[in-house]
C-alpha positions in Angstrom: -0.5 -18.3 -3.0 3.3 -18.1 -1.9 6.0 -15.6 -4.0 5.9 -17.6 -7.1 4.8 -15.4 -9.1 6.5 -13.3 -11.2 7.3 -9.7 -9.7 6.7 -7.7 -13.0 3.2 -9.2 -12.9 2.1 -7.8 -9.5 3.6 -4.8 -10.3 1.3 -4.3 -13.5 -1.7 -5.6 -12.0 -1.1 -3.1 -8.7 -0.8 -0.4 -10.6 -3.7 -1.0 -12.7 -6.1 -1.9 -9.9 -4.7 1.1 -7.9 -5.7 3.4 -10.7 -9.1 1.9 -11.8 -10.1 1.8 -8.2 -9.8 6.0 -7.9 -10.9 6.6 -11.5 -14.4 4.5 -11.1 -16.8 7.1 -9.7 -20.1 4.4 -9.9 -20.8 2.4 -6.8 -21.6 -0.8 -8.5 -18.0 -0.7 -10.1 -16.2 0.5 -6.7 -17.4 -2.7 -4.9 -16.3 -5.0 -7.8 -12.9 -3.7 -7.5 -12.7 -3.9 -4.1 -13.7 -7.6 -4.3 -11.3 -8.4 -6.5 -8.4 -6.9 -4.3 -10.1 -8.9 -1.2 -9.6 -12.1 -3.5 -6.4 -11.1 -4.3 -5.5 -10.4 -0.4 -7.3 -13.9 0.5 -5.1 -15.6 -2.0 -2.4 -14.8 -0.6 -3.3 -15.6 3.0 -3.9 -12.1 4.7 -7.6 -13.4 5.6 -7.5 -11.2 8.6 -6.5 -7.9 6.6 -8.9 -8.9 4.3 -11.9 -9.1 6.7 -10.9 -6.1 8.1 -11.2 -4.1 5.2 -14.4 -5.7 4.6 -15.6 -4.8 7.5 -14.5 -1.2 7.5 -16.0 -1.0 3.5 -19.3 -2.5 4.8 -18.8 -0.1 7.5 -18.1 3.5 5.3 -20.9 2.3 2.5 -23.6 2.0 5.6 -22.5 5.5 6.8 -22.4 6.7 3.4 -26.1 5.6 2.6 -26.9 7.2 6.0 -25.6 10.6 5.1 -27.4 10.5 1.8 -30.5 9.6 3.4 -30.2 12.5 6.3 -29.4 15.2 3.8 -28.1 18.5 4.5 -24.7 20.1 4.1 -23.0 17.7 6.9 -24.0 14.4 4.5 -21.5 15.8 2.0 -19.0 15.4 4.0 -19.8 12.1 5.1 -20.1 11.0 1.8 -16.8 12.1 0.2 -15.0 10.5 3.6 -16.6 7.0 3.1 -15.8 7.5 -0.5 -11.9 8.3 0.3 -12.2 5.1 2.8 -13.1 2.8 0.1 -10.5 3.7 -2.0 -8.0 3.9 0.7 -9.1 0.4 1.7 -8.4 -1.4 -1.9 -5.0 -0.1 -2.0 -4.4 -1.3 1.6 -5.3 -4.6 -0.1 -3.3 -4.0 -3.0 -0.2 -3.1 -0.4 -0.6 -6.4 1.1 -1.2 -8.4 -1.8 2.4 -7.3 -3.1 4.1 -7.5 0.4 2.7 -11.7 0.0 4.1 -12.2 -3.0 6.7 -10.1 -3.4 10.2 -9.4 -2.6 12.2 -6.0 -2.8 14.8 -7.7 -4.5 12.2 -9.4 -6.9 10.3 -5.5 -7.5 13.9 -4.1 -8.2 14.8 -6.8 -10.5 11.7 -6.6 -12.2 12.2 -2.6 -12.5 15.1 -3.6 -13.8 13.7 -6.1 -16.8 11.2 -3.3 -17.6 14.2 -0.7 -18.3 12.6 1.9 -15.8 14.3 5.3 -15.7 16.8 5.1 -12.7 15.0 8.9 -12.0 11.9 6.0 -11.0 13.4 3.1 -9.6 15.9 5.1 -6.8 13.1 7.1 -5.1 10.8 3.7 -5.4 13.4 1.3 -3.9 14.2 4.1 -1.0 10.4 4.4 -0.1 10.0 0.6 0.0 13.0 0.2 2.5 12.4 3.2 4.7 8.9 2.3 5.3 10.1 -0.8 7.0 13.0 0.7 8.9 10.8 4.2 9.8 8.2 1.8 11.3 10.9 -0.3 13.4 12.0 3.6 14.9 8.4 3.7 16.1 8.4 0.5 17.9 11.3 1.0 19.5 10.8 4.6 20.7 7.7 3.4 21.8 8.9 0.2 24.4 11.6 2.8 25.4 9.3 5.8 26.7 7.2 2.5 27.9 10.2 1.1 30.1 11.2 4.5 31.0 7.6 5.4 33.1 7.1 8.6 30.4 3.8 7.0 29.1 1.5 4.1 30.5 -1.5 3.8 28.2 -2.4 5.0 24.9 -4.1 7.7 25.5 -1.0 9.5 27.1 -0.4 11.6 24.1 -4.1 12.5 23.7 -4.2 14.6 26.4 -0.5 16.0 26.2 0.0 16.6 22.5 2.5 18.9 22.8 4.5 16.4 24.9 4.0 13.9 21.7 5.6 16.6 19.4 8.5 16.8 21.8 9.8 13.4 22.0 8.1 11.6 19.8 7.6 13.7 16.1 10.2 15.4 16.4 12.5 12.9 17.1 11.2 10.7 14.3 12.1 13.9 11.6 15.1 14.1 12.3 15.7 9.8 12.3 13.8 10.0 9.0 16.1 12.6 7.2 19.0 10.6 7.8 17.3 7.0 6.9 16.5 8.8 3.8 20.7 9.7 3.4 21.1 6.6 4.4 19.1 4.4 2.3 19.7 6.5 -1.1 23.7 6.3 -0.5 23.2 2.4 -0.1 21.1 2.0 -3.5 24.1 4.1 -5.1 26.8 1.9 -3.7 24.7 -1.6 -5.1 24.8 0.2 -8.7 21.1 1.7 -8.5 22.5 4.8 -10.1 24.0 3.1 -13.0 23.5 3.9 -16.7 23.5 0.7 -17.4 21.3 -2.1 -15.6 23.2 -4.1 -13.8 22.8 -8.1 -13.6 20.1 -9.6 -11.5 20.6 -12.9 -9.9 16.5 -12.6 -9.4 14.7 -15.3 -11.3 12.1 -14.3 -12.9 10.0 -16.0 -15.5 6.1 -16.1 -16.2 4.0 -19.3 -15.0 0.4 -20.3 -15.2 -0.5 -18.1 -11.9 0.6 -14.9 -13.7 -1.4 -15.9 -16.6 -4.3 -16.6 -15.0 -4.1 -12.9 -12.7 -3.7 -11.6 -16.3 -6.8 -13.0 -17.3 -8.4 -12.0 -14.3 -7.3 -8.2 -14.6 -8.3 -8.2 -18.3 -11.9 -9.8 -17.3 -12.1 -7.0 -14.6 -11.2 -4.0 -17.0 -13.5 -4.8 -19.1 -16.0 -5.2 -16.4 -14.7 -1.9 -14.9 -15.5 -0.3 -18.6 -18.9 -1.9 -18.7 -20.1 -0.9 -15.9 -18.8 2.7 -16.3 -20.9 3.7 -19.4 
């Protein structure tokens, strides 16, 4: 599945999956939803993602069964963290399913079409492009403290945490207050902050893909609701 389809339909169906995946509180239920965001990751060709998450899923429901059959007060906790896991998991899924298919041009064109409050789409379009940039920071302070000798495996910073704070989070505050100036002075300047919406040289336009994901999603509501009561 390339980026054909339309960007106001993956937006809808991420934020409805996102949401029915943390209100459904019945096992059955959480693993249909997660199997429908692994088909919607494996559509999209993030097979490796997928089986990943699959793995780790198979991987929190095993220790989750464990803890219930163990018992004491330790299984609780064991059981809320596979719980948090799963749901974490399907929104990785989600994540990647709109990264495949999606643009940030198409999302903010298709915020756009959908008249979203500017008080919305600002802080959204900022996230979206300092995720990216914050995560480029990393790499690159990374292959620098590399090159310069200051760490030569992984494990440096496990055993010098304080040395981590030092020049790595610290560092990477400070970079991230002023990508966040940055980034929300630049959607200002492109007319983010206008009262009115401004033209979009996006296509966008509905196809048979978007209408069969909205079949699927209804199918999987309903699913969701029947297997809820």
């Amino acid at each position: 599945m390339t980026k054909n389809i339309d960007p106001r339909t993956v937006i809808i169906i991420a934020g409805i999956l996102g949401s029915i995946a943390f209100l459904a509180n019945k096992p059955l239920c959480a693993h249909v939803i997660f199997g429908f965001a692994t088909l919607l990751a494996l559509s999209c060709g993030s097979w490796r993602i997928a089986l990943a998450s699959a793995g780790f899923y198979l991987l929190a429901q095993l220790l989750s069964e464990a803890a219930w059959v163990l018992g004491g007060s330790v299984s609780v906790a064991f059981v809320m963290l596979a719980y948090m896991t799963q749901k974490l998991l399907v929104l990785v899924l989600i994540g990647t399913f709109m990264s495949r298919t999606t643009t940030l041009e198409g999302i903010g064109a298709a915020l756009a079409r959908m008249k979203t409050p500017h008080v919305i789409t600002l802080p959204l379009m900022v996230m979206f492009r300092f995720l990216p940039t914050i995560r480029s920071d990393i790499h690159a302070l990374m292959d620098s403290l590399k090159t310069r000798g200051i760490i030569r495996t992984p494990l440096h910073f496990l055993v010098h945490p304080f040395q981590w704070i030092e020049i790595v989070a610290v560092p990477l505050l400070m970079r991230a207050t002023r990508i966040s100036d940055e980034l929300a002075a630049a959607g200002l300047t492109r007319g983010l902050g206008m009262v009115k919406n401004p033209v979009s040289i996006y296509p966008l336009g509905f196809t048979v893909t978007d209408l069969a994901l909205a079949t699927a999603m209804m199918a999987l509501i309903v699913a969701t609701i029947w297997l809820q009561i």
